[in-house]
N, C-alpha and C positions, 0 to 999 in steps of 0.2 A: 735275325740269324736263321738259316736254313737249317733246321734240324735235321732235316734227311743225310744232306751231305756232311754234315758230324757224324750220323750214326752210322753211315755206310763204310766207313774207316774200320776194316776188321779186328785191327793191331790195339784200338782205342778199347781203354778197361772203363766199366760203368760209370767208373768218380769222373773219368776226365770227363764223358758226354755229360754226365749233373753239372759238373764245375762250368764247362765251358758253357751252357745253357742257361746259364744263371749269370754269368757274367756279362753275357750276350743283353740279356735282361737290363739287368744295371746299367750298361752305356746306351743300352736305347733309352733309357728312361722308365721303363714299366718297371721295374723293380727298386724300392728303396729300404733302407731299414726300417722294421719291424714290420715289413709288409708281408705277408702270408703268400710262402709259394706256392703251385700249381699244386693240387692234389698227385700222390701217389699214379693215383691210373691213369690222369691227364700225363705225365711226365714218362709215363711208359708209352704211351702211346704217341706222344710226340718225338719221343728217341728210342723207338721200337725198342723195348729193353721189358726185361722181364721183371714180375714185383720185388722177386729178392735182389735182382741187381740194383734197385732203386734205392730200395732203406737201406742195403750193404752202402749205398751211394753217400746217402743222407746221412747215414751213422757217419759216418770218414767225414761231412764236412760238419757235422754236429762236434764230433773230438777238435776238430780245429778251431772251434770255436764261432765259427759263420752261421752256425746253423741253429736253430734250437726248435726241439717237438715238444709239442705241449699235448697231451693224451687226450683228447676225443678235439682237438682245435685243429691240429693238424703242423705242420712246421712253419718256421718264422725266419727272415734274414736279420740275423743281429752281428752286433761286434764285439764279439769273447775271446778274440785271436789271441790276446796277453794267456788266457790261460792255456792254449794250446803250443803257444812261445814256452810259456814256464816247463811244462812236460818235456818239449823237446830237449831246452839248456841241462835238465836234472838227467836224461839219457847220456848225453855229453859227457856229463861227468861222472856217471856210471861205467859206462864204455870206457873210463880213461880219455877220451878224444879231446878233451883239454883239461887244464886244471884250474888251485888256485890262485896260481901267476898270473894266468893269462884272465881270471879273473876281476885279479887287483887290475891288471892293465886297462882293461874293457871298463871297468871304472872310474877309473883316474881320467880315462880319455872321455869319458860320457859327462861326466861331472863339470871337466874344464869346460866342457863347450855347452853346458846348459848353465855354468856360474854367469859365462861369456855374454851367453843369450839375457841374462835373468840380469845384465848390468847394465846391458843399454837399456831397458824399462824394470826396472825393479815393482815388482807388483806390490801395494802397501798387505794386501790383506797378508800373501804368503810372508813377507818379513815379518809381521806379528806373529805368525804360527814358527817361524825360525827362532823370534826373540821368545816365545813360549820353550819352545825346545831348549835354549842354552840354557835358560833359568834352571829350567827341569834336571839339565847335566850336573851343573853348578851345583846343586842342591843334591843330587840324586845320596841316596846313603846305604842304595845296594845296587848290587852287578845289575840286577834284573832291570833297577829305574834308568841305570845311568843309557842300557842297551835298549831299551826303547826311548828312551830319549833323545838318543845319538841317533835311531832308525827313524826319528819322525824328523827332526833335523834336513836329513838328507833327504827324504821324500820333500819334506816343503820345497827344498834348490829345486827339486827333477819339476818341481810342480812351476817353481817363479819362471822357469824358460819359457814356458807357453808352447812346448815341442811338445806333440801330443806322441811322438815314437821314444821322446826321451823317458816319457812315463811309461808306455807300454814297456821298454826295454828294461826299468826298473822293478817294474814288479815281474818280470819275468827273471829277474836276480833274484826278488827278495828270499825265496827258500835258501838256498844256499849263502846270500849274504846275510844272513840273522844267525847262521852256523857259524860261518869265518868270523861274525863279528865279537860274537858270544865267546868264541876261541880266542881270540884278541884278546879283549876287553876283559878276561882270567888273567889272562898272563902280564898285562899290564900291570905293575907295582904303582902306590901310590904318587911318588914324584914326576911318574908319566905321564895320571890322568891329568893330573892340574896344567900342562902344556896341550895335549888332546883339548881342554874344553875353551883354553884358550883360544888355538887354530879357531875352533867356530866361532869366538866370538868376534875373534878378527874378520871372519868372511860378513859374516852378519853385517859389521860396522863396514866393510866396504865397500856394499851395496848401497848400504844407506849414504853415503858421501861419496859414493864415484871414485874409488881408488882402486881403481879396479886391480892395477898390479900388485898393491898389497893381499887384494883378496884371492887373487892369481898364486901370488907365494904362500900363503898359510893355507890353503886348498892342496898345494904341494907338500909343502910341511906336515898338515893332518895326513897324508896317504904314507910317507916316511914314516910316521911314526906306528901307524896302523901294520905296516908290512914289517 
């Protein structure tokens, strides 16, 4: 990449000239993760830019999660984007700019299509961690066990698709999905929980034997009953 002609763009603010110079990086090949990027002064001096516009740089791509400083090492390219995801969704919903609707929706949609993924190859290990979760619900004998129960449940699905965005997109819920679930899962009377734990055990057993529409309808069913 020609740094010059990046940095001569008068209109371009510090983050873009780091972002794009590090990306540039990346598809040439010199840069991969955990690899240690350019010193501070090498970086000013290849994108004529000054020291605080550099770490103001790096701080912004540090919060997004690409970047991480380590105190007298120097900074590193990693990938912590889920937590820079997570901050953004919890503004969202500070702002009002979406809610819990659009919530349930964004998961009922995410879920279908990593049940979808996770039936044409059902992973053995994640189905034991799903068949450890129903037990765990089946059993639970307070709010707290049954709601991490049902929260590890659902992490194993997001985990059987092998979608590495459907997990990223997951734990960028989970703050606010352990709130709505917690809210739920009060209000729910005992006649409700025993068809709740049922839905999962039916997804569970449909993976295991390929029905997949059965597990299609009780994946639908558990979100009805959730909402």
């Amino acid at each position: 990449m020609d740094a010059n002609q990046t940095a001569c763009a008068p209109e371009a603010r510090a983050y873009d000239l780091v972002l794009a110079y590090i990306k540039g990086e990346i598809a040439a090949g010199e840069l991969k993760l955990g690899d240690k990027l350019p010193s501070e002064r090498a970086l000013m001096t290849r994108l004529s830019l000054s020291r605080n516009s550099v770490r103001e740089a790096l701080r912004q791509l540090e919060n997004m999660g690409f970047v991480r400083s380590v105190h007298g090492q120097g900074s590193f390219l990693v990938n912590e984007a889920g937590r820079g995801f997570a901050e953004l969704f919890s503004m969202l919903l500070l702002l009002h700019q979406t809610d819990r609707q659009e919530f349930w929706e964004l998961r009922r949609c995410l879920e279908t299509s990593a049940f979808a993924a996770a039936a044409a190859a059902p992973d053995p290990a994640c189905l034991a961690e799903m068949e450890q979760a129903v037990e765990q619900m089946e059993q639970a004998g307070t709010l707290e066990q049954l709601e991490q129960a049902e929260e590890a449940f659902h992490r194993s699905l997001l985990a059987c698709s092998g979608n590495r965005l459907f997990r990223l997109i997951r734990n960028a819920l989970a703050a606010p999905g352990q709130t709505y679930r917690r809210e739920t899962l009060t209000t729910l009377d005992e006649p409700v929980r025993a068809p709740l734990c049922a839905t999962h055990r039916r997804i569970l057993e449909s993976l295991r034997t390929g029905r997949t529409a059965d597990g299609l309808a009780a994946l639908e069913e558990h979100f009805k009953l959730i909402r």
